[in-house]
N, C-alpha and C positions, 0 to 999 in steps of 0.2 A: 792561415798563419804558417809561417816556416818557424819551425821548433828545433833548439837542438837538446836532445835525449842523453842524459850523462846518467850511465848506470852497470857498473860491474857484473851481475846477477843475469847470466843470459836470460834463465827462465822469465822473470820481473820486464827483463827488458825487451824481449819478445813478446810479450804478454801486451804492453803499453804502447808498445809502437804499432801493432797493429788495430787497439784503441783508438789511437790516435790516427793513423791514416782513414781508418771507417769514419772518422769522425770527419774525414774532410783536409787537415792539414799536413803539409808537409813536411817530413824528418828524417834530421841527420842523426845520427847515432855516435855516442862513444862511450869507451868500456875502461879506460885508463887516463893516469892526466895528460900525457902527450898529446895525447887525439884530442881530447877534449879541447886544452889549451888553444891547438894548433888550429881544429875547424873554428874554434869562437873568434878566432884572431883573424882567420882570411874571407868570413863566411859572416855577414849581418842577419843576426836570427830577429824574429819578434820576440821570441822568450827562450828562456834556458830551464830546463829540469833536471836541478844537479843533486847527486846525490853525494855525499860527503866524503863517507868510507870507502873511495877509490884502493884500489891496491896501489899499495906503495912502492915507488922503482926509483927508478933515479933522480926525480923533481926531488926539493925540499918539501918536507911535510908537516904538519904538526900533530902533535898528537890525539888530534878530536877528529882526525882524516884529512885524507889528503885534497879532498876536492875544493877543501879551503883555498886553498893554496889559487887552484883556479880561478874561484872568485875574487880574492884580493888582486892577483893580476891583471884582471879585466878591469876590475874598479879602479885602479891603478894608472890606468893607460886612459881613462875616462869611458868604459863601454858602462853604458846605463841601462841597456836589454835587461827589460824583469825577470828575475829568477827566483823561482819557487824550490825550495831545498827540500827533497827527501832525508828525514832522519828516524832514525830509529826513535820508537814513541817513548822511549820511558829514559831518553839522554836530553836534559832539561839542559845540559852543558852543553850539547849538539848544538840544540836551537838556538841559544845567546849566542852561541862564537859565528854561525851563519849570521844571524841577523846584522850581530857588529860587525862582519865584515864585508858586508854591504847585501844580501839578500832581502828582498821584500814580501816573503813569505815563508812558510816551513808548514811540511805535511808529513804528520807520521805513518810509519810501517806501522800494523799491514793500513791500506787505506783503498779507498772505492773510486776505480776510475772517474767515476762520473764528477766525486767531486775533485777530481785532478784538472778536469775538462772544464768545470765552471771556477777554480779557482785562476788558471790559468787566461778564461775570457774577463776575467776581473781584474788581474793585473797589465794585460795589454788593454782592456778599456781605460784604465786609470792615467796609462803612460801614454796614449793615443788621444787622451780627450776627448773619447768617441761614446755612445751611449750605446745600449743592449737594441734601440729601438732606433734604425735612422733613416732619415725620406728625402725626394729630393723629386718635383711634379709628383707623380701618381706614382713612383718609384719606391717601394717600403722593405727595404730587410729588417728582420727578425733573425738579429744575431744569436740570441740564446736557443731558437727551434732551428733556425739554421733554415731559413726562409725568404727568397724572394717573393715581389707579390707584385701589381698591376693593379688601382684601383679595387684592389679585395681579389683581384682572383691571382691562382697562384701562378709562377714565373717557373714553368721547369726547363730547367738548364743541366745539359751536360757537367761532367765534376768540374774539368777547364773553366768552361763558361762563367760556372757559379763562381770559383776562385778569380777569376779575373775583376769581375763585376764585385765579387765583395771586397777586392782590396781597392777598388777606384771609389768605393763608397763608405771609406776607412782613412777618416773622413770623406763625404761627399764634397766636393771643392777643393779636394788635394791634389796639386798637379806630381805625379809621379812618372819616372827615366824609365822609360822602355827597360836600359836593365836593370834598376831594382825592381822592376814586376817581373820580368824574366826572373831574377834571384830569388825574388819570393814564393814563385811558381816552380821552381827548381830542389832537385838534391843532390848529391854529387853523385849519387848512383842513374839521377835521371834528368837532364839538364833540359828547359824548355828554349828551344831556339828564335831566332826574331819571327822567320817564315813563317812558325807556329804560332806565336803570340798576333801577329799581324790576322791571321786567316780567325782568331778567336777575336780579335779585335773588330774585324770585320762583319761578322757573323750577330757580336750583339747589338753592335747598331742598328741591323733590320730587326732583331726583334725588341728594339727601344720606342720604336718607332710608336707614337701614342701616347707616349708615356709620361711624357712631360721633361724628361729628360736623357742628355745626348753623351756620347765621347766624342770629345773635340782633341784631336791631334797640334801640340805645341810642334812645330816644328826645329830639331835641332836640342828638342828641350823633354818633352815626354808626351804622355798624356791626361785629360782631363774631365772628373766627369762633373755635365752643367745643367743648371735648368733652362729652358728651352723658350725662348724669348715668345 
């Protein structure tokens, strides 16, 4: 998943991002509303972890924080990226004013990665239509272990590899633009080019090979992945 990380608290938010890249997905960071606003607006995330009490600067604010502010603008403009709001645990007014202004989840301070990690796989499974478990021939990830497989045995793949292969299978039969898998695979600190997507594109074909299922290149359109006649 491409995550964008909204969180003023270097410590918390050094902590969390490198969580989350061990975890597999990729993230953009931001510490104020300008960055935040600006990456949400030019940058299509799978989800958002916003945390509320932004430092306040020039944006309009309210006073429950400013990162309100951010999420009504996006909801605003029609962005429907699930977002999980950090709040402080014991601001019961935190949580209503996120929720009402369009948030589909809230996690209090302090709280445990892990379940940051599975509430996050719950709101992109809910908005994807996608399940924890999906297959496609003898093709089976296990999104919650974070597992490809082959007929039962397992599928090791490079980190590329796996992110590639797990977002053509997000859903299985989704045709997806060479660039939003580039953009999905991407951050602004580290962009994945075609040459490179094409050569990992490449790569897991042969080792699909068996499997029951292929990537089928749309041309002009994206790509595909299918079961295998």
């Amino acid at each position: 998943m491409r995550i964008l990380l909204v969180e003023d608290d270097a410590v918390l938010r050094g902590v969390m991002l490198r969580s989350l890249r061990d975890a597999g997905h990729r993230v953009d960071v931001a510490a104020s509303v300008e960055d935040a606003d600006h990456l949400w607006r030019v940058q299509l995330f799978d989800a958002v972890l916003l945390d509320l009490n932004l430092p306040a600067t020039s944006s309009p604010t309210s006073g429950l924080g400013s990162g309100l502010t951010v999420l009504r603008h996006a909801r605003a403009r029609g962005d429907r990226t699930p977002v999980l709001v950090l709040t402080a645990r014991d601001r019961t007014e935190e949580r209503i004013a996120g929720l009402d202004a369009g948030a589909d989840d809230y996690l209090g301070k302090p709280f445990d990665l892990a379940e940051v990690e599975a509430r996050l796989r719950a709101l992109v499974r809910r908005a994807q239509g996608t399940e924890d478990i999906a297959t496609l021939g003898q093709l089976r990830l296990d999104r919650r272990a974070r597992r490809f497989g082959v007929g039962g045995v397992p599928l090791d793949l490079p980190a590329r590899e796996f992110e590639v292969l797990w977002e053509l299978m997000s859903p299985p039969g989704r045709t997806i633009s060479k660039r939003e898998l580039s953009e999905k695979l991407s951050t602004f600190d580290e962009a994945l080019g075609d040459n490179a997507l094409e050569a990992f594109i490449s790569r897991l074909r042969k080792k699909l090979v068996g499997s029951g299922a292929a990537i089928r290149t749309l041309r002009g359109i994206g790509y595909l992945l299918e079961a295998e006649v």
